[in-house]
DONUMAR-371728 format. One record per residue (C-alpha): residue number from 1; residue in three letters; x, y, z. Coordinates in Angstrom, 3 decimals. Layout:
REM DONUMAR-371728
   nr  rest         x         y         z
  NUM   ALA         X         Y         Z
...
***
This chain:
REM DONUMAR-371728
   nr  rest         x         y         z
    1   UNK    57.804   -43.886   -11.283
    2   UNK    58.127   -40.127   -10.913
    3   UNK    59.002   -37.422   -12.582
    4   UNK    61.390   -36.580   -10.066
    5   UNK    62.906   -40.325   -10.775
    6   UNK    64.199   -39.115   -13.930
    7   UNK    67.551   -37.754   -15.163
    8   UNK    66.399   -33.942   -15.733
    9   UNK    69.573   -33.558   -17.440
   10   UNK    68.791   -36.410   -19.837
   11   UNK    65.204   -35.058   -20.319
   12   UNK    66.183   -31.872   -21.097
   13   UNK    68.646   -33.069   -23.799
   14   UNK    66.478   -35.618   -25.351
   15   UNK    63.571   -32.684   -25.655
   16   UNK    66.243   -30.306   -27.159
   17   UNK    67.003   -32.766   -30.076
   18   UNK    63.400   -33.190   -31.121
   19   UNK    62.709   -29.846   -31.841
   20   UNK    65.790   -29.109   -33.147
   21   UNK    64.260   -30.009   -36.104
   22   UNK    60.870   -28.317   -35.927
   23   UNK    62.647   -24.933   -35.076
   24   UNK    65.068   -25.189   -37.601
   25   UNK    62.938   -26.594   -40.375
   26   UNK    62.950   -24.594   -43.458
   27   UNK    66.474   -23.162   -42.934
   28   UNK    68.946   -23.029   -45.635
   29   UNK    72.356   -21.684   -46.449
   30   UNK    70.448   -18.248   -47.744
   31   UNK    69.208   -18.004   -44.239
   32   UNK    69.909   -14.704   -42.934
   33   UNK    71.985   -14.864   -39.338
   34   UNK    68.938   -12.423   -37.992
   35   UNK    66.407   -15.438   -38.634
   36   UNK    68.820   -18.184   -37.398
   37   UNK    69.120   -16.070   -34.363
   38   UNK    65.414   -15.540   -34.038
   39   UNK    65.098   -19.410   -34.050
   40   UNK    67.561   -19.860   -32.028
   41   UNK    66.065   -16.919   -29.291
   42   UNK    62.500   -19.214   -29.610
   43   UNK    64.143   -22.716   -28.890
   44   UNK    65.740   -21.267   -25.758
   45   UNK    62.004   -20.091   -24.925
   46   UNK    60.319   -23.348   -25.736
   47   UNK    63.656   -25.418   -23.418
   48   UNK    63.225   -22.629   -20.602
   49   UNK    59.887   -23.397   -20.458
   50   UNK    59.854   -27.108   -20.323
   51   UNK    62.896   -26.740   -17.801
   52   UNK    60.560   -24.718   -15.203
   53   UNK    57.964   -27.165   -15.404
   54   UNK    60.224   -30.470   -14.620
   55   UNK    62.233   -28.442   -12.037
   56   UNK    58.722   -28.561   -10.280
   57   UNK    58.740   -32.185    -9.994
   58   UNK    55.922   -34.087    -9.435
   59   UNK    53.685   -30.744    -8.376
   60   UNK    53.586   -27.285   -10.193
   61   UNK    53.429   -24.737    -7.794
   62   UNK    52.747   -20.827    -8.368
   63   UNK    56.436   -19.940    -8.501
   64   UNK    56.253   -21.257   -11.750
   65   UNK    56.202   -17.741   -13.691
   66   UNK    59.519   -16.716   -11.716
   67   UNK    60.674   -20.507   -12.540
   68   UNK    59.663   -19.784   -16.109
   69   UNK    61.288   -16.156   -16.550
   70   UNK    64.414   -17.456   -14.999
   71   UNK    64.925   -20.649   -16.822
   72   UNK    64.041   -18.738   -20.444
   73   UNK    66.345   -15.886   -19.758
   74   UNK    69.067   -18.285   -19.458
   75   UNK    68.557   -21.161   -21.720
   76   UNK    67.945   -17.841   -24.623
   77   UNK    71.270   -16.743   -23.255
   78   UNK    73.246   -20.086   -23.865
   79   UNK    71.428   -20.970   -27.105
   80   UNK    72.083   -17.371   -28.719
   81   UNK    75.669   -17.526   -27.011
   82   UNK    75.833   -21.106   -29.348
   83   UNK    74.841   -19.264   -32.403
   84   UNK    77.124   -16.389   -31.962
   85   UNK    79.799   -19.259   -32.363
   86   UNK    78.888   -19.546   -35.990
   87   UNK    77.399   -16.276   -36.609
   88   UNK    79.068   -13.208   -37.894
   89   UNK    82.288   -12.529   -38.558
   90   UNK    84.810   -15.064   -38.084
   91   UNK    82.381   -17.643   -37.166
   92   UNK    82.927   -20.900   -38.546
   93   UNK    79.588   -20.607   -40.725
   94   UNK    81.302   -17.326   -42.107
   95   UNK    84.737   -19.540   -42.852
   96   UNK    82.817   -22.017   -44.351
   97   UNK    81.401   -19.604   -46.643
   98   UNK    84.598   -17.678   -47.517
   99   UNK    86.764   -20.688   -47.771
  100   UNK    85.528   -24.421   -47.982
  101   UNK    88.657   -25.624   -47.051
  102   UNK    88.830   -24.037   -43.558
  103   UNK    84.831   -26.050   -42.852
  104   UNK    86.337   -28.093   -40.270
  105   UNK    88.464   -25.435   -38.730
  106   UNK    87.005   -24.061   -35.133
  107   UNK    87.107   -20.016   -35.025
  108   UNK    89.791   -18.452   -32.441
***
């Protein structure tokens, strides 16, 4: 088997869970937003990275820094874009905070 056998999209998902919890470890409800976002900003490094490297498949070539800029710029993008959704105001971590009975409600 190859890397280039594998589900990248799988791989990429099953490497985002596990370090969900290393990034985020440490965080509580007193967490400022900056520091969430700062988190947030380093897991879309760390997933750009690994994303460049499998979308070399089986051999790394030296296109990899472009690879690597490209695929960090835009997995930053999309995981700050995900905290924006519960950042700031009317995110749903600000409802939750103003009014516990509007915690399940999704922000307009």
């Amino acid at each position: 088997m190859k890397i280039a056998d594998l589900d990248m999209a799988e791989l990429i998902d099953a490497v985002g869970v596990a370090l969900v919890p290393v990034i985020f470890k440490g965080v509580e409800k007193e967490t400022p937003a900056y520091a969430l976002r700062e988190r947030a900003r380093l897991n879309g490094e760390i997933m750009g990275r690994f994303a460049a490297v499998l979308y070399c498949g089986d051999e790394v070539g030296t296109d990899i820094l472009e690879l690597i800029d490209l695929f960090t710029a835009h997995m930053r993008g999309k995981h700050l874009q995900s905290m924006d959704r519960f950042l700031g105001p009317g995110g749903a971590l600000s409802v939750l905070r103003h009014s516990p009975d509007q915690a399940l409600r999704t922000p307009k």
